[in-house]
Biotite code that builds the C-alpha atoms (Angstrom):
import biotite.structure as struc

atoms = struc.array([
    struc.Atom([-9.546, 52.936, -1.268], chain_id="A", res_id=1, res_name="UNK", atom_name="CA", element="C"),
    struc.Atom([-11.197, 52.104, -4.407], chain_id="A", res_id=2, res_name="UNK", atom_name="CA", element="C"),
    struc.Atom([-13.016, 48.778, -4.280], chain_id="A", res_id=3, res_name="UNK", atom_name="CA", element="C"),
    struc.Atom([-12.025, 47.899, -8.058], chain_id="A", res_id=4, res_name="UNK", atom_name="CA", element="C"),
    struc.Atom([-8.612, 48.743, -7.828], chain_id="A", res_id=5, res_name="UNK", atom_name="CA", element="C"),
    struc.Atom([-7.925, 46.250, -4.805], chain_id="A", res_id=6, res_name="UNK", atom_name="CA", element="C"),
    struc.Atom([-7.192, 43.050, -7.366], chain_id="A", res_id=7, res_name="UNK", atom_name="CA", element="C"),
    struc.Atom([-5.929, 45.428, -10.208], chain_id="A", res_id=8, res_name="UNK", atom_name="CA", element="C"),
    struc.Atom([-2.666, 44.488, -12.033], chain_id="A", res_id=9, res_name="UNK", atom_name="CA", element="C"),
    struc.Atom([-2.308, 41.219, -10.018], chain_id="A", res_id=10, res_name="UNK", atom_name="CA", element="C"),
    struc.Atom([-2.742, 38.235, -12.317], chain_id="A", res_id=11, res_name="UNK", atom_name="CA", element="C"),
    struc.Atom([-3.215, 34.823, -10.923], chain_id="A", res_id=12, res_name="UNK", atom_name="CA", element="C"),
    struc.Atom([-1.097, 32.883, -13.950], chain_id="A", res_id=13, res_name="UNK", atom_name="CA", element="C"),
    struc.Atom([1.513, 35.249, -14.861], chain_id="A", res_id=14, res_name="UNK", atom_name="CA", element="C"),
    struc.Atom([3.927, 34.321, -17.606], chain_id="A", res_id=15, res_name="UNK", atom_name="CA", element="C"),
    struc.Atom([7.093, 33.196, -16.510], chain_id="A", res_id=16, res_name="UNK", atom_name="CA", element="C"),
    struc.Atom([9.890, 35.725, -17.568], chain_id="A", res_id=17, res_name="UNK", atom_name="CA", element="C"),
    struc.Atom([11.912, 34.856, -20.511], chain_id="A", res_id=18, res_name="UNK", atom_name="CA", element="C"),
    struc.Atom([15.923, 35.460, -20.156], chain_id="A", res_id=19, res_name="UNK", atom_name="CA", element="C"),
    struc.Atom([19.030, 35.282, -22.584], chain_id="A", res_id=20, res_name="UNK", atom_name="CA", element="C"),
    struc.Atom([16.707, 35.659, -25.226], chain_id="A", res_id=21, res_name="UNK", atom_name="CA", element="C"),
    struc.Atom([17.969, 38.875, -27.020], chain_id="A", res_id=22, res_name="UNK", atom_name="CA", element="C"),
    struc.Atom([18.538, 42.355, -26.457], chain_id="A", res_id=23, res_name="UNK", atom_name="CA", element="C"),
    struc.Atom([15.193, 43.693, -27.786], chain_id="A", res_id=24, res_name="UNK", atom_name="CA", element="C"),
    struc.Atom([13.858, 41.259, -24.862], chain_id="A", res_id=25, res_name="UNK", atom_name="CA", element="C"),
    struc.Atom([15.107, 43.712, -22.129], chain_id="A", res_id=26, res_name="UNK", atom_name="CA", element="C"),
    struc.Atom([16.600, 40.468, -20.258], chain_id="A", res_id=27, res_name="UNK", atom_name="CA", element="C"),
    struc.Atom([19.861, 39.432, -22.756], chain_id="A", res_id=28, res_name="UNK", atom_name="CA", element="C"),
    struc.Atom([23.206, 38.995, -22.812], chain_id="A", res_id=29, res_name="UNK", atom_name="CA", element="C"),
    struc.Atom([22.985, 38.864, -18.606], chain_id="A", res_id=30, res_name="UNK", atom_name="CA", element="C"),
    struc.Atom([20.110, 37.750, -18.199], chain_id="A", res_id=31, res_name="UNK", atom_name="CA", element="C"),
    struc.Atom([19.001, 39.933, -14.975], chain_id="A", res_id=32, res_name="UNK", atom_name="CA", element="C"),
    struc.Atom([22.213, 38.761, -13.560], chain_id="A", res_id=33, res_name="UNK", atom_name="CA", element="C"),
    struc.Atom([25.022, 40.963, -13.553], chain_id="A", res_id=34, res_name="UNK", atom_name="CA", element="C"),
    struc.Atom([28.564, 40.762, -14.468], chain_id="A", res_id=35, res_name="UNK", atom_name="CA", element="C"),
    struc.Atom([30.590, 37.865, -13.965], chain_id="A", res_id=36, res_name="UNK", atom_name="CA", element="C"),
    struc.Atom([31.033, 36.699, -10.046], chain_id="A", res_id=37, res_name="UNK", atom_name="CA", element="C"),
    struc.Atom([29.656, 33.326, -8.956], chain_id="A", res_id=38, res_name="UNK", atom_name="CA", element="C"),
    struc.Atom([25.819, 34.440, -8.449], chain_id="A", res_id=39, res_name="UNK", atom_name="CA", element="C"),
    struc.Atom([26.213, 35.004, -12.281], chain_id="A", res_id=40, res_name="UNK", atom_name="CA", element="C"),
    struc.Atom([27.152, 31.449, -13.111], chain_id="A", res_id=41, res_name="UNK", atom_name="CA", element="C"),
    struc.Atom([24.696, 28.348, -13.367], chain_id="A", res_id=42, res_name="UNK", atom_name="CA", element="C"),
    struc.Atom([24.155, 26.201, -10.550], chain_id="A", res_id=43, res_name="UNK", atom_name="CA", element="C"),
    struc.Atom([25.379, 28.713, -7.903], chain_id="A", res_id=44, res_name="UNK", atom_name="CA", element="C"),
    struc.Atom([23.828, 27.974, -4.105], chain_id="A", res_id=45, res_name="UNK", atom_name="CA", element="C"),
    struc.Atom([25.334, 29.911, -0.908], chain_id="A", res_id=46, res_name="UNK", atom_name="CA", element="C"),
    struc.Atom([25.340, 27.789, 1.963], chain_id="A", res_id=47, res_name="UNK", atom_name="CA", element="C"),
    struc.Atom([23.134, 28.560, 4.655], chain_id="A", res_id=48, res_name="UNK", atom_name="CA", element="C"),
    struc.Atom([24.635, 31.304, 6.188], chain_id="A", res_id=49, res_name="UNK", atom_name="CA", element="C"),
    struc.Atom([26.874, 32.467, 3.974], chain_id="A", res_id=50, res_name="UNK", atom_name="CA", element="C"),
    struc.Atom([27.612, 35.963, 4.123], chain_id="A", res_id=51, res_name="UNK", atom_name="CA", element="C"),
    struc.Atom([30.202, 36.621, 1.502], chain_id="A", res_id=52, res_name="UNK", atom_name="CA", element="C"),
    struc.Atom([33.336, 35.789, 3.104], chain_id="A", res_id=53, res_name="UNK", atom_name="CA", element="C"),
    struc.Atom([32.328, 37.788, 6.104], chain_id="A", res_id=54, res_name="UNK", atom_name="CA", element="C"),
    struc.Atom([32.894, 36.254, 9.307], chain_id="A", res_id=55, res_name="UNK", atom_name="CA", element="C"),
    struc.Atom([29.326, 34.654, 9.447], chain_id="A", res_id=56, res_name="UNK", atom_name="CA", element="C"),
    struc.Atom([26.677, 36.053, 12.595], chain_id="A", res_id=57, res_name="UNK", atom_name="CA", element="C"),
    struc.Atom([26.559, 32.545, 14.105], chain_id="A", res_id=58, res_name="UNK", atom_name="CA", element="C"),
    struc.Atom([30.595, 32.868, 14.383], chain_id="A", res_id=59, res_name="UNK", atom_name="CA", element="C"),
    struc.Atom([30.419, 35.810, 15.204], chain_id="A", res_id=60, res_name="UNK", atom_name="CA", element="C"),
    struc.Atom([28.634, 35.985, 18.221], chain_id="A", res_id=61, res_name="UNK", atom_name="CA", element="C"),
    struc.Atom([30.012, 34.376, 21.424], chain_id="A", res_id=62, res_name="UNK", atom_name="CA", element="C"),
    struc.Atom([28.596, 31.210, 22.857], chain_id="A", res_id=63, res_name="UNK", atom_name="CA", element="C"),
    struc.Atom([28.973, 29.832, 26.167], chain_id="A", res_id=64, res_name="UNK", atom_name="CA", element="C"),
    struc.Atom([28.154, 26.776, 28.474], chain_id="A", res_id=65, res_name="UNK", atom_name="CA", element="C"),
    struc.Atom([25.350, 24.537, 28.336], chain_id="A", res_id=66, res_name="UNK", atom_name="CA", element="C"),
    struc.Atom([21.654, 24.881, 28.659], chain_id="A", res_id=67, res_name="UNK", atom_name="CA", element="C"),
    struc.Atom([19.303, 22.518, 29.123], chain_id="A", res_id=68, res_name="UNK", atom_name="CA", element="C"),
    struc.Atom([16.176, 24.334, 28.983], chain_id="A", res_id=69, res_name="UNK", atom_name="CA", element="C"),
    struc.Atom([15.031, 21.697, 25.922], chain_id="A", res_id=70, res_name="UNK", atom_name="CA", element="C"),
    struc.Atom([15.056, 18.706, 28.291], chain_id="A", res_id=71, res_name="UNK", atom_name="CA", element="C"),
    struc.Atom([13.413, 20.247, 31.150], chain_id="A", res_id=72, res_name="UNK", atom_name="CA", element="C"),
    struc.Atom([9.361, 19.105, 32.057], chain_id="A", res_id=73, res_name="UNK", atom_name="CA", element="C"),
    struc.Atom([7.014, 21.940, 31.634], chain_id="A", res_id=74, res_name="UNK", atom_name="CA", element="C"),
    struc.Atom([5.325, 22.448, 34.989], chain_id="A", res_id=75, res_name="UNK", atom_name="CA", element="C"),
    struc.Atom([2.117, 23.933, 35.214], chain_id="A", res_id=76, res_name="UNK", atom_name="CA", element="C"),
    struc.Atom([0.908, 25.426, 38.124], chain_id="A", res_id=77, res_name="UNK", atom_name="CA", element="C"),
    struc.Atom([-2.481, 26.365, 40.197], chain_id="A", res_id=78, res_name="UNK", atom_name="CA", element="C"),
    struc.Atom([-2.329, 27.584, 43.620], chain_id="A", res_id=79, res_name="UNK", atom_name="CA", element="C"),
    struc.Atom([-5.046, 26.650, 46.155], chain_id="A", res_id=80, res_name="UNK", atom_name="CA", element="C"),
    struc.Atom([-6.431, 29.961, 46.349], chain_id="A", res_id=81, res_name="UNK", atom_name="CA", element="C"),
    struc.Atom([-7.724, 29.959, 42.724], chain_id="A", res_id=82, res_name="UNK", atom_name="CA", element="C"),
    struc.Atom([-9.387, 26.806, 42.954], chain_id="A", res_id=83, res_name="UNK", atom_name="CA", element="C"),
    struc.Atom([-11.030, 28.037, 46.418], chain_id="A", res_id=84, res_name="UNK", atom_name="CA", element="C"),
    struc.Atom([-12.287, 31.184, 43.959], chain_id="A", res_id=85, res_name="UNK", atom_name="CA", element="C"),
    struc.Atom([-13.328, 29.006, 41.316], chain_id="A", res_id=86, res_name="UNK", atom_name="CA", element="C"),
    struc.Atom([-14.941, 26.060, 42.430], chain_id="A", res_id=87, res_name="UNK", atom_name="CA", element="C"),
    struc.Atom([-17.518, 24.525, 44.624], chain_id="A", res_id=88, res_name="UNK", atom_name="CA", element="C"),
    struc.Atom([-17.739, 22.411, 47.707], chain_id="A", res_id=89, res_name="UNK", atom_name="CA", element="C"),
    struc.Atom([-17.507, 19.028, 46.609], chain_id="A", res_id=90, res_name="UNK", atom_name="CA", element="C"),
    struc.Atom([-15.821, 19.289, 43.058], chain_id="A", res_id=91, res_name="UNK", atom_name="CA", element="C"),
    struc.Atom([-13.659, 17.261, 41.974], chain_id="A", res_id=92, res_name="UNK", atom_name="CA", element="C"),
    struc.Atom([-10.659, 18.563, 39.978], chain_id="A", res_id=93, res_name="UNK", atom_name="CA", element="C"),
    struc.Atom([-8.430, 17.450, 37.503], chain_id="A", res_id=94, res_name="UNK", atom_name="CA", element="C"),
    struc.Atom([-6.403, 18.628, 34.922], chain_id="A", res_id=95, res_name="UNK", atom_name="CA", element="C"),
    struc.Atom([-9.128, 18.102, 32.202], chain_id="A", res_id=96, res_name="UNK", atom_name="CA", element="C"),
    struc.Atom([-11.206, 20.450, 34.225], chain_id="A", res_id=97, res_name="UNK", atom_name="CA", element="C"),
    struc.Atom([-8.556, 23.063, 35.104], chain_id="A", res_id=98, res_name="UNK", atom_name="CA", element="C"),
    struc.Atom([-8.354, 23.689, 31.248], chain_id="A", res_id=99, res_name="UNK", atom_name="CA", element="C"),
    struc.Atom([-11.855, 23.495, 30.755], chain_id="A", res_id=100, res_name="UNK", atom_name="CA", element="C"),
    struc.Atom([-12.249, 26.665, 33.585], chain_id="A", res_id=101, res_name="UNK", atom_name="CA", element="C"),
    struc.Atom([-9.446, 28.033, 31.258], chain_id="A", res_id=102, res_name="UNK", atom_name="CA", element="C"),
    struc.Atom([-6.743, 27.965, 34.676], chain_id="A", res_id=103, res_name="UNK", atom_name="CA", element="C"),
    struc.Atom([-3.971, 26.056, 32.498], chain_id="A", res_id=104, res_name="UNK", atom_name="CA", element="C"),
    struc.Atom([-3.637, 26.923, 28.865], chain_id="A", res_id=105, res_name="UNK", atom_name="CA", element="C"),
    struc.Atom([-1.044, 25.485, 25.961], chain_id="A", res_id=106, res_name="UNK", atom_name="CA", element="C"),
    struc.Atom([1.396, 22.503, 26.320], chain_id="A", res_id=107, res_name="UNK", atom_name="CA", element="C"),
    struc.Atom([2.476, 21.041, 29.793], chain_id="A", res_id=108, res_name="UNK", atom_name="CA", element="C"),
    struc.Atom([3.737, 17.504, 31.023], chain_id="A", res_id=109, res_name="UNK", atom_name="CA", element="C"),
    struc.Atom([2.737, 18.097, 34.256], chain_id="A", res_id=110, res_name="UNK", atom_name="CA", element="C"),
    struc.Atom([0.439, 20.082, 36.752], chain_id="A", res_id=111, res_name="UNK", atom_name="CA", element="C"),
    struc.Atom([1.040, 21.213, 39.985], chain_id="A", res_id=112, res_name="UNK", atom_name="CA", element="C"),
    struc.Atom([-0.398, 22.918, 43.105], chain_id="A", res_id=113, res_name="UNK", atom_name="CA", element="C"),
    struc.Atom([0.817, 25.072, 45.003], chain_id="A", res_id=114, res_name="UNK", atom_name="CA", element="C"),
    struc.Atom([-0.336, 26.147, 48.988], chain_id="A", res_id=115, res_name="UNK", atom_name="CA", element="C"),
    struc.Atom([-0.638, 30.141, 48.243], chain_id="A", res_id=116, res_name="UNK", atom_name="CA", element="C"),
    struc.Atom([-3.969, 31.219, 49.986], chain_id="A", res_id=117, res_name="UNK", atom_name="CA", element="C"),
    struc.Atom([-6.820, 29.378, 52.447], chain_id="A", res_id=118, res_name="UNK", atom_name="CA", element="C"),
    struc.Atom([-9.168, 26.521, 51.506], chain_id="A", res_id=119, res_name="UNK", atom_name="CA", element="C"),
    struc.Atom([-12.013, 26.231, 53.143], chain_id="A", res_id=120, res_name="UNK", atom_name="CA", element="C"),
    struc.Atom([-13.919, 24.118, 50.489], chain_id="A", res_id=121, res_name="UNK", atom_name="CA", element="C"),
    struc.Atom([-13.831, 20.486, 50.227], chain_id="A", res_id=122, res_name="UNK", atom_name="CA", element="C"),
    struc.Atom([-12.275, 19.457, 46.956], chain_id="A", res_id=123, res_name="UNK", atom_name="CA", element="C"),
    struc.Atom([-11.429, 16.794, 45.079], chain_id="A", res_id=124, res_name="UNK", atom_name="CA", element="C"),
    struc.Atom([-7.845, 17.057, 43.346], chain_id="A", res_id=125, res_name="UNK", atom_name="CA", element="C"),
    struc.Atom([-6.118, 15.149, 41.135], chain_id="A", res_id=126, res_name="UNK", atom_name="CA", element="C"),
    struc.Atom([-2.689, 16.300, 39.381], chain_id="A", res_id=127, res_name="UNK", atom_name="CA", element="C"),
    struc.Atom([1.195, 15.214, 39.145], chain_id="A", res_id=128, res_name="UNK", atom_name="CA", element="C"),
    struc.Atom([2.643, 16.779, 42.058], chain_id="A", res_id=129, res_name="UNK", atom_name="CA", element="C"),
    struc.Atom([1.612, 19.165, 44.946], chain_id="A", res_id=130, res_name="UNK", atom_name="CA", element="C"),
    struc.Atom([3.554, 21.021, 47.180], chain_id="A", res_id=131, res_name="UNK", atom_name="CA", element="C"),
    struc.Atom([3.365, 20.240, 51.506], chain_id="A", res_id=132, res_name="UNK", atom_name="CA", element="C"),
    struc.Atom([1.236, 23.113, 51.858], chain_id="A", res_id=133, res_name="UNK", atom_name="CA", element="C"),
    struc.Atom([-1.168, 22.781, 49.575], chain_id="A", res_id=134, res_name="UNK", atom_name="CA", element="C"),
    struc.Atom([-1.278, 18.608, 50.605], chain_id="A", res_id=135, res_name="UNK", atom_name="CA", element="C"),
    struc.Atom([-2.087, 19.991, 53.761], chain_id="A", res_id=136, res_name="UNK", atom_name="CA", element="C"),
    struc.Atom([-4.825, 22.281, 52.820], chain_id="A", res_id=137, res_name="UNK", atom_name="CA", element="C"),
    struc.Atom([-6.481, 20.180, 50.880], chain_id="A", res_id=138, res_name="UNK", atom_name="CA", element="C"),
    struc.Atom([-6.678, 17.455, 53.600], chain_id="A", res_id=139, res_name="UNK", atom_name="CA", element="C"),
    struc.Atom([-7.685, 19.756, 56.314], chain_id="A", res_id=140, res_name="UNK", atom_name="CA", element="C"),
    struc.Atom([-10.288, 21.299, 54.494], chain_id="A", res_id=141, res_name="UNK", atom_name="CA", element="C"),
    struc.Atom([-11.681, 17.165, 54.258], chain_id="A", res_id=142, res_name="UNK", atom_name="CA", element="C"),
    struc.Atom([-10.776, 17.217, 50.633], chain_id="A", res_id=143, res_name="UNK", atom_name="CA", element="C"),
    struc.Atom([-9.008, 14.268, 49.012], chain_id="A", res_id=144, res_name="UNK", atom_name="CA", element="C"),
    struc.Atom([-5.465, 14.454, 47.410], chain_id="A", res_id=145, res_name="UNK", atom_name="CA", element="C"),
    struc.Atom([-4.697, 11.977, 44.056], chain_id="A", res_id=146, res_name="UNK", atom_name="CA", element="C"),
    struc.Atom([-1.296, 11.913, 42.153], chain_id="A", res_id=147, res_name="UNK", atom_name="CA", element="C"),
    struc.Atom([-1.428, 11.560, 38.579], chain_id="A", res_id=148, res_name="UNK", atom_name="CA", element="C"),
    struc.Atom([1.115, 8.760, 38.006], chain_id="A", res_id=149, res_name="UNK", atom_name="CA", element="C"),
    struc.Atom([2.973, 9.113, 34.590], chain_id="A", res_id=150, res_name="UNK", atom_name="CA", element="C"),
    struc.Atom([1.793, 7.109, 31.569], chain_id="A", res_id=151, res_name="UNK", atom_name="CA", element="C"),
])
């Protein structure tokens, strides 16, 4: 690649192409149009969609039931194990600090933990929900369990 040739034969404020305005313009009589049909005629729009009388794809392909995926809460989750890897005795955790360690990334409405693996630390925890298990971990390990209550 040739440096000087990179930006060569693009113009920032190109004239705007002038049509119907003879034949020794190159764009009369059609105009860069065609013949006839209704893409040829002023003030033509095809609806969203529209695939020229063609049964349409969104018609075309089969839909079934319900899903209700958009209404559901997006549930984050940390199991005990990680935060037995990742922090010390005595933290205290929250969710603020979970992203922070980079455990929990993007949107969520809530955060939960989960008992998978040992504690042997005493922590701290604060989040929306947690599961028997990991309650019970926590607790035996002399820890302290908080729910985040919604807002």
């Amino acid at each position: 690649m040739i440096l000087n040739d990179v930006h060569r034969g693009i113009t920032k404020h190109r004239p705007t192409k002038r049509l119907g305005r003879g034949t020794g313009s190159g764009q009369g009589k059609t105009a860069g149009r065609g013949h006839k049909g209704a893409k040829s005629r002023s003030g033509y729009a095809a609806r969203q969609g529209f695939e020229g009388g063609q049964m349409p794809i969104f018609r075309r392909v089969a839909k079934r039931g319900f899903n209700n995926k958009q209404f559901a809460t997006l549930v984050k989750v940390v199991n005990v194990s990680t935060l037995e890897a990742i922090f010390e005795n005595g933290a205290s955790i929250d969710p603020a600090t979970l992203e922070q360690h980079g455990l929990i990334r993007g949107k969520y409405e809530e955060l939960k933990i989960l008992g998978n693996g040992d504690l042997t630390k005493k922590l701290n925890v604060k989040a929306h929900q947690f599961s028997k298990s990991a309650e019970e971990k926590i607790t035996q390990a002399g820890g302290t369990v908080e729910r985040i209550l919604f807002s």
